[in-house]
N, C-alpha and C positions, 0 to 999 in steps of 0.2 A: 504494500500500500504506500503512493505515495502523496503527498501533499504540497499544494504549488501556491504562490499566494495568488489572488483573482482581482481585480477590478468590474467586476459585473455584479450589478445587484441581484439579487433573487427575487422572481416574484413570488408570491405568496403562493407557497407551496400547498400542498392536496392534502387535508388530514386523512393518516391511514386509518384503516378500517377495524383494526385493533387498539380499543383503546386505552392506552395505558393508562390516560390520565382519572380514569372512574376512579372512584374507592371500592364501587362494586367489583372491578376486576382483582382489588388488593384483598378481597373477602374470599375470591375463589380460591378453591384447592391448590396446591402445588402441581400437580401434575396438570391442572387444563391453564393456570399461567404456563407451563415448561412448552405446553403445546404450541400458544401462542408465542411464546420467544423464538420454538421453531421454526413456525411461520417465516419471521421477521428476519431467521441469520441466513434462511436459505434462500427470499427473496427477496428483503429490504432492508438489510442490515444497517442503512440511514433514515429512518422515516422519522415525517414531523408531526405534533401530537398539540393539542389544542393545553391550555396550561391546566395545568391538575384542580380536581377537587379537594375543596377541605382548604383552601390556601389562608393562610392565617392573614395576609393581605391584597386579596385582589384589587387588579387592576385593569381597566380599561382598557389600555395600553399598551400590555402583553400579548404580545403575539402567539405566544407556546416555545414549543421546544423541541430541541432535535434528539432523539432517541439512540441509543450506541449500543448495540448488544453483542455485538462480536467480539469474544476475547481478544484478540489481536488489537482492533482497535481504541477497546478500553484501556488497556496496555499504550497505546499510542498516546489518547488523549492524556494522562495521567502522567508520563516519561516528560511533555511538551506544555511546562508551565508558561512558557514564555506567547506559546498560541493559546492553548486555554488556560486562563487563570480564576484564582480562588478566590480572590481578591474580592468578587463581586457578589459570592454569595456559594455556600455549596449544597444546602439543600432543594431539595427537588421541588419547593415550592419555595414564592418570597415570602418574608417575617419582616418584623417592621425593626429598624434601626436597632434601636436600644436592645432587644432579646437576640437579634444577634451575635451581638455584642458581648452580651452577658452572657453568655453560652458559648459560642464557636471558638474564641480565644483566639488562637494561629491555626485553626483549622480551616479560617477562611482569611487569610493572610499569603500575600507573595511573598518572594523578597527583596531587600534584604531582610525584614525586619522578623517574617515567619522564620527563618534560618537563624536569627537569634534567640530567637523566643525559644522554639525548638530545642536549639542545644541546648538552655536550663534545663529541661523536663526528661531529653533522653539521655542525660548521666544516668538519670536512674533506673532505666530500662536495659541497660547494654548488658551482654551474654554473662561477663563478670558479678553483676548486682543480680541479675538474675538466677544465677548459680548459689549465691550468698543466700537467696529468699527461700530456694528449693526446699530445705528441712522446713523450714516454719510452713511450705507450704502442705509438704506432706501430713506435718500431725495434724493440720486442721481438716485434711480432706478424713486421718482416721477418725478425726473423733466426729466428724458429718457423718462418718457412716457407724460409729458406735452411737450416736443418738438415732440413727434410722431404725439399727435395731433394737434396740429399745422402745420406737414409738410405733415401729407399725406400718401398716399400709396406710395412706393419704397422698396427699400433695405431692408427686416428686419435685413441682419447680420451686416450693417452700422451703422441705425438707430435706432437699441436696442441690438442686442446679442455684439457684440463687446465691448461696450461703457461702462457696468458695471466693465467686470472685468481690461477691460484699469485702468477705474480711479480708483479702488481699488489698485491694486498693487500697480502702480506708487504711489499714495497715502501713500498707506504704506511705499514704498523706498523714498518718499522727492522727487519724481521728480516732478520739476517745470512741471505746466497742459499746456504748450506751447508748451512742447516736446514730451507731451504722446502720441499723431496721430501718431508721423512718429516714436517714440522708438515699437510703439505694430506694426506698419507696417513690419518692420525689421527683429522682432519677428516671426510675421508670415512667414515672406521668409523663415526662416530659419530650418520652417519644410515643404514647400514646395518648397525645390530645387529637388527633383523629379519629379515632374510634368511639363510636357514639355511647358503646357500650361502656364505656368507662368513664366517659363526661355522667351519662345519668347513673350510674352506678355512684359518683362521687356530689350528686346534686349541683353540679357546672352547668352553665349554659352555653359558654361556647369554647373553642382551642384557645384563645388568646389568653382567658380567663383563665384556664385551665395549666396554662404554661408562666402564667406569672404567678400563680397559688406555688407552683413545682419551685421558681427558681427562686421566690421568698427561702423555700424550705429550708436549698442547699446556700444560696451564699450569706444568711445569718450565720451559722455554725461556723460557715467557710472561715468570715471576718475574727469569728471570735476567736479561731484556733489558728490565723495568722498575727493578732496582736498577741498570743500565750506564748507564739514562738520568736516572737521580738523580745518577749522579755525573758522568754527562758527559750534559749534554741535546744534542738535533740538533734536526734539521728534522722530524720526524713523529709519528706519530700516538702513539705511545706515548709521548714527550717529552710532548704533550697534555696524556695520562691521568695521569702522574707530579705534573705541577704543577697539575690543576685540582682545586677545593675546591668541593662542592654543601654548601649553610649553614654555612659556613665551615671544614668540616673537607674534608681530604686523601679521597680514595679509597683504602681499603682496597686490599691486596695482593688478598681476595677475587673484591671489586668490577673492579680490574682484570685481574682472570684472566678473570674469566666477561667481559668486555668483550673480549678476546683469543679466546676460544672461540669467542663470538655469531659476530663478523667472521670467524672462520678456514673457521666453515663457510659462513655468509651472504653473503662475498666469495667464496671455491672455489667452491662446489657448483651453485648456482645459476646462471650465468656458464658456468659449463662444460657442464652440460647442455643449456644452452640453443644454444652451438656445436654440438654434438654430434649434436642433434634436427636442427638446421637444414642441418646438411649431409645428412643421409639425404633430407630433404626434397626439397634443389635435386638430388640424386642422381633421387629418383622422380617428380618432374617439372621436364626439361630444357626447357621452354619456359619457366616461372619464373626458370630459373637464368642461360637464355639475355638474358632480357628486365633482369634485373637485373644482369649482364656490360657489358650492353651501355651504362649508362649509372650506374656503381655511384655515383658520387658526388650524383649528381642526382636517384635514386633509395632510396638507401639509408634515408633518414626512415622510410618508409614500409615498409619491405624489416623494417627489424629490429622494429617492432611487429609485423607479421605471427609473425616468427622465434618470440616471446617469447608470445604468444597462443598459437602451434600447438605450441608447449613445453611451456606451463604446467609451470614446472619445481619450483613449489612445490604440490604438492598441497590440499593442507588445512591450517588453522590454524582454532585451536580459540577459545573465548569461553564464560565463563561468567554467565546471568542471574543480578543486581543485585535483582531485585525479579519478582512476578507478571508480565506482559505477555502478547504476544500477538505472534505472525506469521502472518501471510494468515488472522487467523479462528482462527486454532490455538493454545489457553492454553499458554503456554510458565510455569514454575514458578521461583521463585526458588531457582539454587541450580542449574538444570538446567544441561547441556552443550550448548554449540552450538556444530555445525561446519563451519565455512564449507570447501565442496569449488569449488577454483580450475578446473581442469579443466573442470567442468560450466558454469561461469558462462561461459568462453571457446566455448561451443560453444551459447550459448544464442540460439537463431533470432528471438527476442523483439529481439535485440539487432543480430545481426551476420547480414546475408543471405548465405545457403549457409553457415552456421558449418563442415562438413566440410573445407570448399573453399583451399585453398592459395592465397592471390591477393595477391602481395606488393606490389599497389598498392592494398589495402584502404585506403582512407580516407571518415571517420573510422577508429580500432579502439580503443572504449575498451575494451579487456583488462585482464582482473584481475592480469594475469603478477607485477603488483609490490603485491598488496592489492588491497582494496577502498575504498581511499581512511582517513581519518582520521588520527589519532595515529601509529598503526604502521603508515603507508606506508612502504616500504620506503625508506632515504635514500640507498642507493647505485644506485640507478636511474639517473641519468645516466653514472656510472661504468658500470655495466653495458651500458649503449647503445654507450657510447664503445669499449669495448671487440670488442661485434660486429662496429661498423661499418670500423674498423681491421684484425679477421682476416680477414673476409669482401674486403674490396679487396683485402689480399692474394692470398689464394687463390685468387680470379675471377681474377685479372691474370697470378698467375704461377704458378698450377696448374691452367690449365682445363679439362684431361683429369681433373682429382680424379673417384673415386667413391668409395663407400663402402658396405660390404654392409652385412647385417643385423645390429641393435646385440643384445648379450645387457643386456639393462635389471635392475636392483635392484628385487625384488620389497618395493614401500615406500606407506608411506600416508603417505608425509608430503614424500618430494620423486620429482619422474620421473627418473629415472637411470640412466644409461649405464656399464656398469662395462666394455664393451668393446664395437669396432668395426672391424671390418677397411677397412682404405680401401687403394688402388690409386692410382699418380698416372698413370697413361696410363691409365686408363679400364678 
């Protein structure tokens, strides 16, 4: 694929016949989205799409957006900040100023200034720091699964997918373990203010509402345990954020909120779905589960790229054109939306033989699960890895009867989630 710069405007392109922008299509099943994305990489792998429902700030004036579903070129858009940048926004719908702000941090930041911000936050994520957290992470996944058996059949996304990456992060950030239930609660709303079922479940009336009740929740506690650690620094992440200076000034209280928000939901959500997915999985096919039982340490490498591929637990991330261009032939305009859909890239046949196919000795598997590579590759990846492979031995080892029934998922365009799951531990 290559890409040329253009001077020709585009007219207004044809909305395709697949609509992504519904919420109804984000309620369908996985496999008749997976159909749909087939559709689109085998004959439209650039199509334009009217702006989404649910937008927490519609506009008049938005035209829609351009749709990326082919691994290869989510890969492309992602490697090429300098033609699409983040700058302008990375969710899949617009949000108004200020909660962007308060939330995206450098996740919606070019550079120079995302590549400063960045290095503060990924010292603590590098293979080294990650290695150091590994024991703390394993006792906490034993003792998740010594309260499992103790408590019984209920919730698995309560009673174990949640619970690991809670305590890590917070862990990492210094937040006192009193406040971690109701900061990763928070979290969570805040990528479900779409889903209606959880606006009237929480007596909300709309996302906006919904999303400013969420980041009350987390940047109080945020502030209070960045002034504790001005006066008393420790060992973590927020100690960091308190003493580090990008061109020689401090981080704002701001700056370190929305750095508090990014992580609360980018360490929770993400991590936890991806448990979540992965047990229904080894649930509906017991030869996978059996075969990764049988030798989890020796197999595991391989076992959680699969996990995190057939997850795809962050859906889409958005990118806006820099300048005229092109993808596959198709004039893309300065100024337009591009939205890179993860999902579709993990299922792309181009890529990965039997993409459908559950096969947790897939090797290679370059899956998008954490980006498409560039600037904003995701930097808690290896945390995340380390994490699976830690509950998963658990669970194999000392809950082999585990099942787990049919998940109720968050109707969302922007992460795949699990808001509950029934599991049984005798089978």
């Amino acid at each position: 694929m290559t890409t040329t710069t253009s001077t020709a405007t585009t007219p207004g392109p044809d909305l395709d016949p697949v609509d992504l922008s519904s919420l109804e299509f984000w309620g369908r099943p996985m496999a008749e989205r997976d159909a749909s994305f087939a559709e689109l990489r085998s004959q439209r792998p650039i199509s334009w799409h009217r702006p989404p429902e649910g937008m927490l700030m519609p506009g008049e004036d938005d035209p829609g957006f351009w749709a990326v579903v082919r691994h290869e070129d989510i890969g492309y858009v992602s490697r090429n900040p300098k033609l699409f940048c983040s700058g302008q926004g990375t969710q899949f719908q617009d949000a108004p100023a200020e909660l962007l702000e308060a939330s995206q941090s450098f996740l919606a930041m070019d550079a120079p200034r995302h590549t400063k911000l960045r290095k503060i936050v990924s010292a603590a994520f590098t293979p080294k720091q990650v290695r150091r957290l590994e024991d703390r992470i394993a006792g906490r996944a034993r003792s998740i699964v010594d309260e499992l058996l103790d408590h019984g059949d209920g919730d698995f996304v309560s009673l174990v997918a949640k619970r690991l990456p809670m305590g890590t992060i917070y862990d990492l950030m210094g937040a006192p373990e009193e406040y971690q239930e109701s900061l990763a609660e928070a979290a969570d709303l805040l990528v479900a203010i779409n889903d209606p079922d959880v606006l009237q479940n929480l007596g909300l009336e709309d996302p906006l509402q919904a999303a400013g009740q969420a980041l009350m929740a987390l940047l109080g506690p945020a502030l209070e345990l960045a002034e504790a650690r001005r006066r008393a620094p420790q060992e973590d992440l927020m100690t960091n954020l308190v003493q580090a200076e990008v061109d020689g000034e401090s981080l704002t209280d701001n700056e370190i909120g929305a750095f508090f928000v990014l992580l609360s939901v980018a360490g929770n959500d993400t991590t936890r779905n991806t448990i979540a997915h992965s047990m229904r999985r080894l649930t509906e096919h017991p030869d996978q589960r059996a075969w990764l039982a049988e030798d989890h340490e020796g197999r595991a490498r391989t076992a959680v790229e699969e996990f995190i591929r057939h997850a795809s637990p962050v859906v889409t991330f958005r990118r806006t054109a820099t300048q005229d261009t092109e993808l596959r032939g198709t004039p893309i305009a300065e100024g337009d939306k591009v939205v890179m859909f993860y999902e579709s890239g993990n299922r792309d046949a181009e890529v990965f033989t039997d993409p459908l196919r559950f096969d947790l000795s897939r090797d290679p598997n370059p899956h998008v699960g954490f980006g498409g590579g560039g600037p904003h590759f995701c930097m808690g990846n290896m945390l995340a890895r380390t994490q699976l492979r830690q509950i998963f031995s658990q669970l194999l080892a000392r809950v082999p009867d585990l099942t787990v029934g049919e998940p109720e998922t968050l109707r969302s365009n922007f992460v795949h989630a699990v808001k509950t799951m029934p599991c049984s531990i005798r089978g």
